[in-house]
N, C-alpha and C positions, 0 to 999 in steps of 0.2 A: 627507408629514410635513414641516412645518414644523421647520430646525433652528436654533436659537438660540446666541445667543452671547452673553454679559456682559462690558463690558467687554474684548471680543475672544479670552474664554476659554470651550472649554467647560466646565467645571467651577468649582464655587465652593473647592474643595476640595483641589487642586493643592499650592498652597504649603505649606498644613500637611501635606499626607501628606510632602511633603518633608523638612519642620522634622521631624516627627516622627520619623520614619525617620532622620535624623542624629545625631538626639539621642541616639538609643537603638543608633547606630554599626550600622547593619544597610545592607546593600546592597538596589541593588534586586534584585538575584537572590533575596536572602536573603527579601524582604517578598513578591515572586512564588513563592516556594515554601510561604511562611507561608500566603500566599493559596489557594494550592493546597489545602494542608493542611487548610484552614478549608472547602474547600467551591467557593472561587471560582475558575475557570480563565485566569490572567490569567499572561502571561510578564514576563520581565525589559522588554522593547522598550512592551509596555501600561503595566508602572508608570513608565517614563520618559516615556510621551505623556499619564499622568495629571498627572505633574509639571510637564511644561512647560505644561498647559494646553488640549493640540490632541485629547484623547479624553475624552468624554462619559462620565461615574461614573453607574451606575443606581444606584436607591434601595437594594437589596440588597449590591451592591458598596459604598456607603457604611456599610452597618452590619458588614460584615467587617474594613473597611480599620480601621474604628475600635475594634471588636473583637483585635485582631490586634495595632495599635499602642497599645494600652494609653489612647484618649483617648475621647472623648462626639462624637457623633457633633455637636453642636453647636460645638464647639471645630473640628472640622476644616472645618466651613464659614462659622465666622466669617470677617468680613472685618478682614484688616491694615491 
């Protein structure tokens, strides 16, 4: 399996789970348990490698994170 990178990230979606998760004053523990909650099994240590950009979001992982943070699943992989 070929693995890609953009711009040096794996994900397009990094920053705004970030921005988002701020916004709305939630930790990452807090957004890892939300995640949980939702179905997805991701820890505190996974939402900070989504953040920084070094862990690969799948297509299903994208519709919870966006779920969860109250935004469109477009908005979180817009580019800044």
């Amino acid at each position: 399996m070929k693995i890609y990178e953009y711009k040096g990230r794996k994900n397009l979606c990094g920053q705004r789970v970030k921005e988002a998760r701020v916004r709305q004053n939630v930790t990452q523990a807090e957004l890892a348990a939300r995640l949980q909650v939702a179905g997805v099994t991701l820890e505190r240590d996974s939402v900070s490698r989504i953040e920084m950009g070094t862990r690969f979001v799948t297509d299903y992982e994208l519709t919870v994170l966006a779920k969860v943070l109250d935004v469109s699943m477009e908005w979180l992989t817009e580019q800044l």
